[in-house]
C-alpha positions in Angstrom: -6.8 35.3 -62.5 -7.7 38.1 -61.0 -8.9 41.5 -62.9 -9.2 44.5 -61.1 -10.8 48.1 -61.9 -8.9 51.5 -62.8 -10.1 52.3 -59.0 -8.6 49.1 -57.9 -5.6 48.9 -60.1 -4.7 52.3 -58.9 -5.3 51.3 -55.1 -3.0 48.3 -55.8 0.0 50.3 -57.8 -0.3 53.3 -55.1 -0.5 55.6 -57.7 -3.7 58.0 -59.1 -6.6 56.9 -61.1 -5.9 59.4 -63.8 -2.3 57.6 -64.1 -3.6 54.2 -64.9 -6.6 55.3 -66.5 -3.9 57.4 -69.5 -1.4 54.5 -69.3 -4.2 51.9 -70.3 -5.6 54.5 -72.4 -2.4 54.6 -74.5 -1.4 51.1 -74.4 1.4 51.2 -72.3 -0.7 49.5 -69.7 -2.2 46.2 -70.8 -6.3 46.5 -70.5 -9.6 44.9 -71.2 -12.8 45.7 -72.2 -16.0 43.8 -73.3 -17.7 46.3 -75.4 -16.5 49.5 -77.1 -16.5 52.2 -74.2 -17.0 49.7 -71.5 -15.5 49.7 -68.5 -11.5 48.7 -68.5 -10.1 45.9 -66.6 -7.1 45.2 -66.0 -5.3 42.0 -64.7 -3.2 42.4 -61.5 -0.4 40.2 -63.3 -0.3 42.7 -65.8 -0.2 45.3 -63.2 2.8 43.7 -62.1 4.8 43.8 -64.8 3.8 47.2 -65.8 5.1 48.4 -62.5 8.3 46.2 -62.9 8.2 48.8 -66.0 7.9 45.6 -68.8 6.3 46.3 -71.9 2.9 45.8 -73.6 3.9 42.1 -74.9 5.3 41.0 -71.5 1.9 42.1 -69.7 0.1 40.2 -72.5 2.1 37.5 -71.8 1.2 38.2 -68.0 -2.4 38.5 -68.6 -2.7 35.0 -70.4 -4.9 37.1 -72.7 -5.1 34.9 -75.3 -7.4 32.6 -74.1 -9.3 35.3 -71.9 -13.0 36.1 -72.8 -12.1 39.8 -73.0 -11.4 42.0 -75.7 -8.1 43.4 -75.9 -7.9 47.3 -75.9 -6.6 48.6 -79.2 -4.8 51.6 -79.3 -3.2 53.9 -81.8 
């Protein structure tokens, strides 16, 4: 698996930091982080189905989060 940064996830979706930065912000991108207002990263599967415009539960299911040693971002 491989887990990129906002930089790199931005760099790999050609679009701004700013964009995937809000989108993981407000769940509609699939994101990590270890601690509380750490640093968010994201895995390039899940990048791939956010830009194939699937939803939160697809990325999950892209991610394989479920037996990843991150903590899931909670939002809302």
């Amino acid at each position: 698996m491989k887990w990129l940064t906002i930089q790199d996830a931005a760099d790999y979706a050609r679009e701004s930091k700013d964009s995937i930065y809000d989108a993981a912000a407000d769940g509609s991108l699939h994101s990590h982080q270890r601690v509380p207002r750490g640093k968010r990263r994201l895995a390039e599967a899940a990048v791939d189905a956010w830009i194939r415009g699937e939803d939160e539960q697809a990325q999950q299911r892209a991610c394989g989060c479920v037996t990843s040693h991150l903590r899931p971002v909670r939002t809302g």
